[in-house]
C-alpha positions in Angstrom: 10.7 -66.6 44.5 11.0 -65.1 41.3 10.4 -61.0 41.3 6.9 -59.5 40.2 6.9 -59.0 36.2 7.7 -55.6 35.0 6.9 -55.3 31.8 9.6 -52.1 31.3 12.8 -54.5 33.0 15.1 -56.3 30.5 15.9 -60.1 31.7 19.2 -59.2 30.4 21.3 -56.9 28.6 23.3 -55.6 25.2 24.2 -52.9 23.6 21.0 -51.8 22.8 20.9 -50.4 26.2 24.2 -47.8 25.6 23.8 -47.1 21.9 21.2 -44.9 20.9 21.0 -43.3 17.7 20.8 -39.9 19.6 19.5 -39.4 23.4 16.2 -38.7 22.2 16.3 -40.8 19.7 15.5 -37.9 16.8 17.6 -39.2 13.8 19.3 -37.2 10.9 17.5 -37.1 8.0 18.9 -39.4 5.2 21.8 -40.5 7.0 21.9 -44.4 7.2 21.9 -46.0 11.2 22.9 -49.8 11.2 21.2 -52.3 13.7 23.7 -54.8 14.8 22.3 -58.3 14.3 20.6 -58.9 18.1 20.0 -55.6 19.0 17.0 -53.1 18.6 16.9 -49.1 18.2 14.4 -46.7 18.7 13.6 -43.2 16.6 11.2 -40.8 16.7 9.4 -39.8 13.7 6.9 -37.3 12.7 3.6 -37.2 10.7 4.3 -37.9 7.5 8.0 -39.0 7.8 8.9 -42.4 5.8 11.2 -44.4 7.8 12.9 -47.6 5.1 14.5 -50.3 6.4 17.1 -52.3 4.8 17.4 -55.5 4.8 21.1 -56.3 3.4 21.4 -59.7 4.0 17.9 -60.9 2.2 17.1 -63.1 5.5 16.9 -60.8 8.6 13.7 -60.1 10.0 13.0 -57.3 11.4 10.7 -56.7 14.8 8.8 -53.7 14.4 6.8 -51.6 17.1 5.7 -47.9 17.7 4.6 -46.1 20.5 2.2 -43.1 19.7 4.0 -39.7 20.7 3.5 -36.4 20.3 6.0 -32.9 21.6 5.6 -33.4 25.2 7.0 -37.3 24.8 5.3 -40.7 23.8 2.3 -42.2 25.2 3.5 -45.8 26.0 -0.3 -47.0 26.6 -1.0 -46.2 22.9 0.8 -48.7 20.6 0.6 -50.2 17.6 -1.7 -53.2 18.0 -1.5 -56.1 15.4 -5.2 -57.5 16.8 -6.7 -54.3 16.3 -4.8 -54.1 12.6 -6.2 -57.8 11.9 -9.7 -56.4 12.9 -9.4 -52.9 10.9 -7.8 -55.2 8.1 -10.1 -58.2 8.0 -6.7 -60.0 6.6 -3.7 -61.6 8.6 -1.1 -61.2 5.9 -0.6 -57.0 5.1 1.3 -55.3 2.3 2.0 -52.0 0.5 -1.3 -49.9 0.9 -1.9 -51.1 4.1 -2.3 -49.0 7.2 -1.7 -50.8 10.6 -3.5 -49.2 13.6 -3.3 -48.9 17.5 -4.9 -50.2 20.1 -6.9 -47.0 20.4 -8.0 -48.2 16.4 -6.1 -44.6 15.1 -3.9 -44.9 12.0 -0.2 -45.2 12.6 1.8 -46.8 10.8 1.3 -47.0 6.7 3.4 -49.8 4.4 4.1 -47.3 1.3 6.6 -49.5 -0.5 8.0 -52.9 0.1 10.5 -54.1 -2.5 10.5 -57.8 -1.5 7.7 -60.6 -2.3 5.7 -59.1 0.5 5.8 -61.7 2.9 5.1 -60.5 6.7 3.7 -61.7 9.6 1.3 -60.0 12.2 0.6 -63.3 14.0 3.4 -64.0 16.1 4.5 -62.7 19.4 8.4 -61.9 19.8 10.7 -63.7 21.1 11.7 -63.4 24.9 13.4 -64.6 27.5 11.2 -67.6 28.4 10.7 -68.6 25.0 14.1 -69.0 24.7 14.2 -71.2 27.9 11.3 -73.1 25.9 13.6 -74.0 23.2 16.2 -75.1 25.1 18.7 -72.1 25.4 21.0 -72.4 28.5 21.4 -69.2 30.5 20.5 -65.9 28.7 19.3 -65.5 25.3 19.1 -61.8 23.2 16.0 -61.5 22.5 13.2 -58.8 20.5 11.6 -58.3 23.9 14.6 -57.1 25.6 15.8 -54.9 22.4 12.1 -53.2 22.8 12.2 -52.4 26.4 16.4 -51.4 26.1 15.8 -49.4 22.9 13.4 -47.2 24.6 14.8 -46.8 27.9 18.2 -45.9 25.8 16.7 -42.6 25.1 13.9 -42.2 28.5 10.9 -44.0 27.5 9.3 -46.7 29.9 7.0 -49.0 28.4 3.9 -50.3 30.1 3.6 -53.5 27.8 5.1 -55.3 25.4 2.9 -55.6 22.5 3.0 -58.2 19.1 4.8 -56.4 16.9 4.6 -56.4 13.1 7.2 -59.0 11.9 9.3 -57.4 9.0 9.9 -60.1 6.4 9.0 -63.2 8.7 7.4 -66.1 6.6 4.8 -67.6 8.5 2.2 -69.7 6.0 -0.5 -70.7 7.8 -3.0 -73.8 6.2 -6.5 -74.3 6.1 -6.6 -76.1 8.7 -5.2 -73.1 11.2 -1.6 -74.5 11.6 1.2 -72.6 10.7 4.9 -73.3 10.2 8.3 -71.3 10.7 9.9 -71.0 8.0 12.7 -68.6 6.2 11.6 -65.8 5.1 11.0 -65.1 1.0 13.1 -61.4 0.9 16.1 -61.2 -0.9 19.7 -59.6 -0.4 18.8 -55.6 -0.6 15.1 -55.3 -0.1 13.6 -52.5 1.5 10.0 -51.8 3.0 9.0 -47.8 3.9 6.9 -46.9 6.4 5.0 -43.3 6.9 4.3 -42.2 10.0 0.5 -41.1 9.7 1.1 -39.4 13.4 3.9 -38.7 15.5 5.3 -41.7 16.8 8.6 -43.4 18.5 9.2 -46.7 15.9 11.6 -49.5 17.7 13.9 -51.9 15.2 14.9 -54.9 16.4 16.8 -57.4 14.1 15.7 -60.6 15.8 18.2 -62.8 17.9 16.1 -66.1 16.5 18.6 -68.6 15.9 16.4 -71.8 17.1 14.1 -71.7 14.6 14.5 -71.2 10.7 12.9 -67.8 10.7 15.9 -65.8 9.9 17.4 -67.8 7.4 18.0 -71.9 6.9 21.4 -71.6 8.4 19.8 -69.6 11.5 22.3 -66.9 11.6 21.2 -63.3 12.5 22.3 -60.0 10.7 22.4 -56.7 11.0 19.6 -54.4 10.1 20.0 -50.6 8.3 17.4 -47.6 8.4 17.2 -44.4 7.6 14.5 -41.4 7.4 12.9 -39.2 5.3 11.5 -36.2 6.2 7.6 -35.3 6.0 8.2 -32.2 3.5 10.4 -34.6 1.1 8.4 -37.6 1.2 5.5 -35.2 0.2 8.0 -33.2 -3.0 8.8 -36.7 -4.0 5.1 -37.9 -4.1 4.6 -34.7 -6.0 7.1 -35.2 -8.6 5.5 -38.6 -9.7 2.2 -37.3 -10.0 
């Protein structure tokens, strides 16, 4: 008999588990942290702190989440909810300008630049184990689900759900008649999206392990992932400097 679901266990592991970017995952500003292709990291971030993510290949997508958090640790029941940022939206496809929200309906997480076409997806659940199994994968698969829960228990958070995330450069079209297709995504070698934190939060990376569909790329090959962060103060100089 299989063993009750916890949403907070891994079906497997990687090095997501044993590599944080710090034990509490508080990152140094401006330095650059790589994601290995088919793992996920986790960092905390402040109010007002712009975290970019790199995407150096053009066709990695990148699984986003965020736990809401504050000085005494996060608050794994508030997350960042892509039904509730479809509702607050009115829109399924987001962009620069946008602000996604949790499931408490608070601001979290605001797109403030994206260098690429701006093609996104906040439809589609990520991958996991059993999806995998789905597709046909024999034994066990890396997969976003996994890099969530592993990222956060890398530097002592336990999740109490596994939410959609907010799919980084993932090309989903979807027709007028509902259906959608999976196809490579539209960025290009050295694009960049930022992302302020409008309250303190614990954003998780995860440069997705999809190699059974086309969504990272025609030839299905994962890649690495980089990220760094800007602090509050200079995010707010710099947006004074161009006014």
């Amino acid at each position: 008999m299989d063993a009750p679901y916890d949403p907070a266990r891994p079906d497997g592991r990687n090095g997501t588990a044993d590599t944080p970017i710090s034990p509490d995952g508080r990152a140094l500003p401006e330095k650059r942290y790589t994601i290995p292709a088919r793992e996920g990291r986790a960092v905390r971030l402040n109010a007002g702190d712009r975290l970019f993510i790199l995407n150096e290949a053009g066709h990695q997508v990148c699984d986003f989440f965020a736990l809401a958090a504050d000085i005494g640790g996060a608050h794994p029941a508030e997350m960042l909810s892509m039904s509730h940022t479809r509702t607050a939206l009115g829109k399924v496809y987001v962009g620069a300008g946008d602000t996604l929200v949790t499931n408490r309906r608070r601001p979290l997480i605001e797109i403030v630049e994206d260098t690429s076409e701006g093609v996104h997806d906040i439809l589609i659940a990520c991958c996991d184990a059993p999806r995998y199994a789905q597709l046909g994968a024999e034994g066990y698969h890396d997969n976003c689900a996994d890099n969530f829960r592993m990222a956060l228990e890398a530097i002592g958070v336990t999740p109490v759900h596994v939410p959609d995330p907010f799919n980084i450069w993932m090309n989903i079209p979807v027709a007028e008649n509902g259906c959608y297709r999976w196809t490579p995504p539209a960025s290009a070698p050295g694009d960049h999206v930022a992302l302020e934190a409008k309250a303190p939060c614990i954003a998780v990376m995860s440069a997705c392990p999809q190699d059974m569909t086309p969504v990272n790329g025609a030839d299905t090959t994962p890649a690495s992932l980089v990220f760094w962060i800007e602090s509050g103060a200079v995010a707010a100089a710099a947006d004074g400097d161009e006014g």
